[in-house]
Structure formats: structure tokens, C-alpha cells
N, C-alpha and C positions, 0 to 999 in steps of 0.2 A: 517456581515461586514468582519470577518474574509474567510470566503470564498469565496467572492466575489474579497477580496485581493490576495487569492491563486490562484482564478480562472485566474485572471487577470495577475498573474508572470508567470505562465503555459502559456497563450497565446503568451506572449512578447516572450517564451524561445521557443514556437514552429515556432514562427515567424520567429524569430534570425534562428534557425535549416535551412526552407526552405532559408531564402535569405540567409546563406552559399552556402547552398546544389546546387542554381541557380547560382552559379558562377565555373569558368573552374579552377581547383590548379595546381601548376606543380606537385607537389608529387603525385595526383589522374591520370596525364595525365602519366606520367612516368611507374606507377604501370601500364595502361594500357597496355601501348608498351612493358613493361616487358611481360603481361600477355597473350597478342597476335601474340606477334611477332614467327616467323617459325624458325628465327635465334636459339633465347632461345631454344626450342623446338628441337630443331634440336642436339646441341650442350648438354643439358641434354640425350637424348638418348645417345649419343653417349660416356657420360662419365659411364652412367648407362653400356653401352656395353663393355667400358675399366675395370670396374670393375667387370664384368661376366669373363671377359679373363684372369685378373688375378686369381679370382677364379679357374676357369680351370687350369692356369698355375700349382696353388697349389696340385689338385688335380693330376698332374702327378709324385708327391714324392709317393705317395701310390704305393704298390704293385699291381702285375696284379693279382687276386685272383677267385678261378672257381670251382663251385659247380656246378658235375654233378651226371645225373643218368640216366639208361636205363632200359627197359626191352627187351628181345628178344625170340623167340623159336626155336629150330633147328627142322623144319616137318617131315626130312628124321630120325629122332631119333625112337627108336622102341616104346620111351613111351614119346611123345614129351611133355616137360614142360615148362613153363616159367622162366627165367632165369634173376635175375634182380642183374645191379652193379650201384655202385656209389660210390662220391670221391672227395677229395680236393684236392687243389691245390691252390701252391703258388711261386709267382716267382717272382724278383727282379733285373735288371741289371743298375749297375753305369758305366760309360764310365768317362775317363779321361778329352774329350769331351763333358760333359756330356746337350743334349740339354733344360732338365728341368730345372737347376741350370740357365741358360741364359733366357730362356723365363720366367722365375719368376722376375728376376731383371726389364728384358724388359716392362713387363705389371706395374710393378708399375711404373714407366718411362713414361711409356704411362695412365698408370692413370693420375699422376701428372698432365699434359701436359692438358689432358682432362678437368682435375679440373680448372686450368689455362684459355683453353679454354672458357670455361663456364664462369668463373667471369670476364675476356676481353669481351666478348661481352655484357655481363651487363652492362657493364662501355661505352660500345660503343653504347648502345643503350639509355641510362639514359642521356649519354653526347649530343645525336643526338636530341632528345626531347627538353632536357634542352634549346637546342641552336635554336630549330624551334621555342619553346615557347619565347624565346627573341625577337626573328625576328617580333613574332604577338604584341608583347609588344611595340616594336620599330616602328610598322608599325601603329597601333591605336596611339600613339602619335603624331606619324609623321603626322596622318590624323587630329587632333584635332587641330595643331598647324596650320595645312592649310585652317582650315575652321576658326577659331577665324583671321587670315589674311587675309581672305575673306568678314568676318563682318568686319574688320577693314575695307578695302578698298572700302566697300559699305557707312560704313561711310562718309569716306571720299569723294567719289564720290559726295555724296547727296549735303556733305558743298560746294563743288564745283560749283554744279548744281545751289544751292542757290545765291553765288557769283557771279557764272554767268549771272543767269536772273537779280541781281543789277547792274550788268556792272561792276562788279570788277574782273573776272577771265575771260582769252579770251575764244574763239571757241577753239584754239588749247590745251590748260591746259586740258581743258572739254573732248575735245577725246582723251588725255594722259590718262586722270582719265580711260575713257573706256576700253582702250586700255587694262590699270591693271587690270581695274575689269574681263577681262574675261581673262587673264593673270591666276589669282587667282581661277577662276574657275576651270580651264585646270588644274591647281596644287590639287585642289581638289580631282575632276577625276582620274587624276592618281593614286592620294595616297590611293581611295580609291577599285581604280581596285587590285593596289599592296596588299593592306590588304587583300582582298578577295583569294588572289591566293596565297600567302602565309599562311592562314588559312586553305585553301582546301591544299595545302601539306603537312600541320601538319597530317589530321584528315586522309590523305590518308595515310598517312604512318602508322598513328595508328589503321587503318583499322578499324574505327567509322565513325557514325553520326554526324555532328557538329549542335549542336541544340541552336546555334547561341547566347552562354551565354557570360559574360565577363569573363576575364583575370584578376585573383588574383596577383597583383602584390607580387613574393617572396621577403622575407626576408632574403639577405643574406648577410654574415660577409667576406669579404675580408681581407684577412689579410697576410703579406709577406710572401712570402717563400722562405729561405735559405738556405733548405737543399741542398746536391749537389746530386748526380744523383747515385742510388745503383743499384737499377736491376727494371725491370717492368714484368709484365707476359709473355710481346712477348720474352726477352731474357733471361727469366727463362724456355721458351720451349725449346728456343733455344740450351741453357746450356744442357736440357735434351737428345734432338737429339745429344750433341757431346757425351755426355755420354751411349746411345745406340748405335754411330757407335765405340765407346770404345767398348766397349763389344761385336760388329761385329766382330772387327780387333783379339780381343784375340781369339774368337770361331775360327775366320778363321787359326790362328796363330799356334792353337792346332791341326787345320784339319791337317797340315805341318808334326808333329810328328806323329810316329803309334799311332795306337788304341788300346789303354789300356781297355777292358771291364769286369768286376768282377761282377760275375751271381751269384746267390743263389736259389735255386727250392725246395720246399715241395710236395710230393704228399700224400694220405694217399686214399685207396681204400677197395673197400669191394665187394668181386663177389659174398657173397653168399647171407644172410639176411641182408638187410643192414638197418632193424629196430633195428639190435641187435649189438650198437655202440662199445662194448668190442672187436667183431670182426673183426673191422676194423685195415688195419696193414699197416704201413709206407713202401711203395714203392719208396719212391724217398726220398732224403736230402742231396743234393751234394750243393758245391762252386767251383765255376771255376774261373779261371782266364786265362784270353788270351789275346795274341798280334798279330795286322795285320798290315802292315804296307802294303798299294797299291803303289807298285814301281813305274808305267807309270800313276798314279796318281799325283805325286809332283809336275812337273811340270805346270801340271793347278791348284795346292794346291798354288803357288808360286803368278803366276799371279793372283789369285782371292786374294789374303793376300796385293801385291802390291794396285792393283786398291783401293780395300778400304783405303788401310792406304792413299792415293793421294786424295780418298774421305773428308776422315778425317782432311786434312792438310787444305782444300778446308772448310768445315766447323768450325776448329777453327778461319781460318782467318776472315770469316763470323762475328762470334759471336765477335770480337775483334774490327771490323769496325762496325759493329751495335751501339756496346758499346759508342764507340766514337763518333756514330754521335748523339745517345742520348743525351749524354754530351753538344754536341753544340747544340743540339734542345734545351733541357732544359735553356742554357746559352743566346739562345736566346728570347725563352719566358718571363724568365726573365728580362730581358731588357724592352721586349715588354710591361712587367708590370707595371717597371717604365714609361716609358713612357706614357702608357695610363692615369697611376696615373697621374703624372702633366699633362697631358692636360686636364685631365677631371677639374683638380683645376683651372686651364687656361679658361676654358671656361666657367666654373661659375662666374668665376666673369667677362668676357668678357662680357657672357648674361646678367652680372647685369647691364652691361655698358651702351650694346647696349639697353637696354632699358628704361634708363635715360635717353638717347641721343634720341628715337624715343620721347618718354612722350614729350621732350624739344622741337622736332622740330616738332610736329602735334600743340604747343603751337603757336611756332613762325608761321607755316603756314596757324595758323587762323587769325592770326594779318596782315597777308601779309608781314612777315618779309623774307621767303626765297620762293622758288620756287617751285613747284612742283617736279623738278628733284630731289632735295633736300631732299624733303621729301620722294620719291623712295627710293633712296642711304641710307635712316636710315632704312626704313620701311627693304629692305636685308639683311643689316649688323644684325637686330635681328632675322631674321629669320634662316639667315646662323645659327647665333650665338645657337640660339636651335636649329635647325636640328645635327651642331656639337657636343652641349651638349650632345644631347641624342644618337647620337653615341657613344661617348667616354664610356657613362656611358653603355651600352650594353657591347660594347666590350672590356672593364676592366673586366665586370661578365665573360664573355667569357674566358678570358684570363687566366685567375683564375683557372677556369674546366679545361680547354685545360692544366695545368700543373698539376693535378690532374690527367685527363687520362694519360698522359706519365709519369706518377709516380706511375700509374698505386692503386692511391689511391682511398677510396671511394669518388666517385662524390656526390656533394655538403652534405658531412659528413655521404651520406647513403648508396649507391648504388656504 
């Protein structure tokens, strides 16, 4: 008995597995387009490259350092031998200008940016999914509402039909009734061409097979936001780029003054055995210091020092108006929040309305209390009344993400 009871919770639990596993998630469809997309792919290389360059960068504080050695024979010699040297060497130059101390700042700079990169399009591509997968959500209802309005007006056709052959509804009521029914059809049709092509652009864009499963409606928690507007990623690059034409303007700025360079050289050689390293003797160990200043140089030192710094002035003003307009983006998303909020409440209970009022007058228009038209005019107003519902409530989720990406936070708490 007891086995037969385990066998039996094993089946429920494998069953339960596959009817999940037959259904579409946003988090499963998300992960895809994370997983396929060329964007992501693109954008990781290229942080992975920013981070080889800084490497590099770093590697250019090391000395230039050189291990050699030869052999040679002079033939004209009366007892020609072999003659072998070798030797170290090391050498070192700082410049006042110095271009390694720049290209080191620049590449984490450009890492940053890179990093940035890469987690903006995540968020651009989590939010793009997010928002197609509503669209299919909104669409399959949309289609469900149209066909249950369709049994409804076949319904109602029929009682007509009924009425009619009694002699209590005319000829013309009879082809009003028709007229709706294939009204309702046509809305079918539609809703359910739209569904289909807005499904095929999910799955193209996710570069899959659509194997034609349902749609897990998510679970998600809306909840205010009031924060005010700090930075996002696009103007934390941005911030970045003013901060590398900084550091253009000063390399440039130094070009203007001579050139301070401070050398250091090692050598240490050996012409005769140079298996026998006590032999070896320091040929070189000097420190230099020198100044050059290019006269018919400045001139174009001058003008490449302006143009940037014009560049520059041209970039903060950028990063200043960006900021701003963020601000009022965000100032109006939030707005937009509110409002979707109360209308989505607005139209729940509108829908409750409108469907008290359809229930009331399919009553009265079996009794022959109102008219056909009558009973149109209700049969719209509920339908309006969901197709609005279920707008509002889409695009309140929307609304939601949409100030999530410009806050450049993770989309829906993950991504």
C-alpha cells in the first residue's frame, strides 16, 4: 500500500513538472534573449577587450628590459675562432607628459563605460521581452473577450430567431441581430490575426521556435516610486567621456610646455665566456635628464589645446541637458503611474458596472422591455469596458519597467 502511495505522489509530481515545463515564463523567455541575443555578445566582447587594454596600459609602467647574445667568427683571422657575447639591459624613461600615466586612467574609463554598456543592454533587452511578452498576454485576452462576445451574440441571435418565427421580433431586429453576428466575427478575426503576429515577433526576435505553448501569466508587485532621479548608466558613460576629454585637455595642455624626459639605462655585458657570470661587467648605468622645447611647434600645441577644451565645454553642456531631461522623463513617468493607477481602479469597477447593466438588459430584452439597439449600446459599453481594463492593467506593468530602465535599476527585481 505503501508503495503504491509513493508511486502515486511520484506520478502527480512528474505530471505537475511536465504541465509547468508546457507552458511559456517570462523569466525562461527573458533568459533566452539574454542567451541569444548578438547585442549581449557583442557588448561582453568588447568589455572583455576594454579590459585586455587596460592590461596593456599597465604593462607599459614596466621597463623596456633585453637579453641578448651572439656568436661570430672573423675568417680573415690567422686561427679563426668563435667569439661569443651577451648582455643585459635596462632602460626606463618618464616624460612630464608622460603617455602611460594617461592611457592607464583612460582604459579604466573605458572599462567602466564598457561595464555600463553591458549591464544597459541587459536591462534593454529584459525590458524589450518583458514588454512583447505583455503585448501576447494582452493579445490572448483580448482574443478571449472577443470570442465569449461572439457566443454571446450567437446567443442572442438564436432568441431572436426564436421570437421571430413566434411573430414577436420583426424582419428588421432579425438582420440587426445578423448584421452583429458577423460584426463579432470580424472582431474575432482580427484579434486573432493580431495575436498571431505579435507572437511571431516575440519569438523572432528571440530567434526561436514558437511551439505554440501558453503564456504564464507573471506575478508582479507594483509598488510606488519616489525616488528622484540620481544617474542611470547612459549618464554615468557619459560622466565618463567628460572625464577622458579631462584628461585629453591636460595631456594636451602639457604638450604646450617643454618636454621634461628623465631616462635611466643599465647595461651589463660579457665578450668573452659568458657561461662564466662573475665575468660579466657593467657597461652602462647613467640617468639623464633633458629638456626640449619644439618652437614652431606651439603654435599648433595651442590650437589642438583650444579645439578640445570647445570640445569639452560642448560635452559638459551635453551631460547637464541629458540630466535634466532625465528628470523630466522620470517626472513624467511618474505621473504616467499615477494615472494608469486610477484608471485601472476606474475601470474595474466601470467593468463591474458595465456588466450589471448588460446581465440587466439581456433580462429586459427577453421580456420585450427594450430594443435591440438597446441591447447593442450595453453589449459595447462592456466590452469597451474590458478591452480598457485590460489595457490599463498592461500598461501600469509597463509603466513600472519603463521607470526601472531609466533608473537604470534591475528590471522586474532581476535583470
Amino acid at each position: 500500500m505503501k508503495k503504491i502511495l509513493l508511486t502515486s505522489i511520484i506520478t502527480l509530481l512528474l505530471l505537475g513538472a511536465n504541465l509547468f515545463a508546457e507552458r511559456y515564463t517570462l523569466d525562461q523567455l527573458i533568459e533566452i534573449g539574454l542567451s541569444k541575443s548578438y547585442d549581449i555578445q557583442e557588448a561582453k566582447v568588447a568589455n572583455k577587450n576594454y579590459n585586455s587594454n587596460l592590461r596593456s596600459s599597465l604593462y607599459g609602467i614596466l621597463p623596456t628590459a633585453t637579453i641578448s647574445t651572439s656568436s661570430s667568427e672573423n675568417l680573415d683571422a690567422a686561427n679563426p675562432d668563435w667569439y661569443d657575447t651577451a648582455g643585459l639591459s635596462l632602460s626606463k624613461t618618464i616624460a612630464l607628459n608622460e603617455p602611460t600615466y594617461f592611457n592607464i586612467h583612460s582604459s579604466i574609463l573605458d572599462m567602466n563605460n564598457a561595464e555600463h554598456s553591458l549591464d544597459e543592454t541587459k536591462k534593454q533587452i529584459a525590458y524589450k521581452v518583458f514588454s512583447k511578452y505583455l503585448d501576447v498576454l494582452k493579445s490572448q485576452e483580448t482574443l478571449q473577450i472577443q470570442r465569449k462576445n461572439l457566443e454571446l451574440q450567437q446567443k442572442i441571435h438564436q432568441q431572436i430567431q426564436v421570437q421571430f418565427d413566434a411573430g414577436d421580433k420583426s424582419l428588421l431586429e432579425l438582420k440587426q441581430s445578423e448584421v452583429s453576428l458577423i460584426d463579432y466575427e470580424i472582431l474575432v478575426n482580427e484579434a486573432s490575426n493580431s495575436l498571431s503576429k505579435i507572437r511571431k515577433g516575440l519569438f523572432s526576435y528571440l530567434n526561436i521556435e514558437d511551439e505554440k505553448l501558453d503564456f504564464v501569466e507573471p506575478e508582479l508587485t507594483i509598488s510606488p516610486q519616489n525616488n528622484p532621479f540620481q544617474t542611470n548608466n547612459v549618464l554615468e558613460q557619459k560622466k565618463n567621456f567628460l572625464k577622458n576629454s579631462s584628461l585629453s585637455l591636460i595631456q594636451s595642455g602639457l604638450g604646450i610646455l617643454p618636454s621634461i624626459t628623465c631616462a635611466y639605462s643599465f647595461a651589463h655585458n660579457d665578450n668573452g665566456d659568458i657561461n662564466t657570470f662573475s665575468d660579466y661587467l657593467r657597461t652602462n648605468n647613467s640617468l639623464s635628464l633633458s629638456v626640449t622645447w619644439d618652437i614652431f611647434g606651439i603654435p599648433n600645441s595651442f590650437e589642438s589645446f583650444f579645439k578640445k577644451k570647445r570640445n569639452h565645454k560642448l560635452m559638459k553642456l551635453d551631460l547637464d541637458i541629458s540630466k535634466r531631461n532625465y528628470m523630466i522623463q522620470l517626472e513624467n513617468l511618474k505621473n504616467d503611474m499615477a494615472t494608469y493607477s486610477r484608471s485601472y481602479e476606474l475601470y474595474t469597477e466601470k467593468l463591474t458596472l458595465a456588466e450589471e447593466n448588460l446581465n440587466m438588459a439581456q433580462e429586459q430584452f427577453k421580456l420585450g422591455m427594450i430594443s435591440l439597439l438597446d441591447l447593442d449600446r450595453s453589449k459595447i459599453d462592456f466590452q469597451n469596458a474590458q478591452l480598457s481594463h485590460i489595457n490599463s492593467h498592461y500598461n501600469l506593468m509597463k509603466k513600472h519597467e519603463e521607470i526601472n530602465l531609466l533608473l537604470s535599476e534591475p528590471i522586474l527585481g532581476k535583470w
